[in-house]
C-alpha positions in Angstrom: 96.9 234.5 -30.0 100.0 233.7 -32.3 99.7 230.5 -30.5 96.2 229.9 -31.3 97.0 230.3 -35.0 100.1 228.0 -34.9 98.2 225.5 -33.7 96.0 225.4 -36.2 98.4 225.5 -39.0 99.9 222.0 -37.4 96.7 220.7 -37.5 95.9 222.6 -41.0 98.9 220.3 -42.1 97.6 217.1 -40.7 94.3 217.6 -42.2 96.0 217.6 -45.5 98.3 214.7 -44.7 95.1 211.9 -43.7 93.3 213.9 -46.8 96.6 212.4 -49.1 96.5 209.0 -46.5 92.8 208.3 -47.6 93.4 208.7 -50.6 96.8 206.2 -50.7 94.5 204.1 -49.1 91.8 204.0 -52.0 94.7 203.2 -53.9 96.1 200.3 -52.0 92.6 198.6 -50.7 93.4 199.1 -47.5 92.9 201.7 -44.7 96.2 203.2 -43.7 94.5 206.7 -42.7 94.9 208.2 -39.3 92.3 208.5 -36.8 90.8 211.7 -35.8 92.7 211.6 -32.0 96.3 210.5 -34.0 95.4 214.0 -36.3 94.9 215.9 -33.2 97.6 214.3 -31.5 99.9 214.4 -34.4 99.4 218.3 -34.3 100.0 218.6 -30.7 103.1 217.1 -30.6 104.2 219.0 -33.8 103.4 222.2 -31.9 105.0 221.7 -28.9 108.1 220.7 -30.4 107.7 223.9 -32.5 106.8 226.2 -28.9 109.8 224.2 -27.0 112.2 225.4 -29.7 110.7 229.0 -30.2 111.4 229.5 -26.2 114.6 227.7 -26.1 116.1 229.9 -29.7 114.3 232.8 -27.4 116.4 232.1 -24.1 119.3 231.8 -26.1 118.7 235.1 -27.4 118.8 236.7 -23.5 121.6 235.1 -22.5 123.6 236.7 -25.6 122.6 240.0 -24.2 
């Protein structure tokens, strides 16, 4: 379940980042935002580098013991 709710704070966070991408793009006249698969995307990649490093930090932790 604590999965669940990381992955939606990576995606919580690229939701903000094409909300502040649309709106450089209003600025500049053109569309630099990212598309709905790059947001989802984006996110998955974020949280699997975040999971890959929680087990690794983990397994380090066992082989202390």
């Amino acid at each position: 379940m604590q999965e669940i709710q990381l992955f939606k704070k990576f995606l919580q966070i690229e939701m903000e980042r094409q909300k502040a991408m649309q709106e450089l793009s209003e600025i500049l006249g053109i569309d630099i935002s990212f598309s709905k698969d790059e947001m989802i995307k984006n996110a998955q990649e974020n949280f699997s580098r975040a999971i890959s490093q929680k087990i690794s930090d983990d397994f380090k932790k066992a082989l202390r013991r």
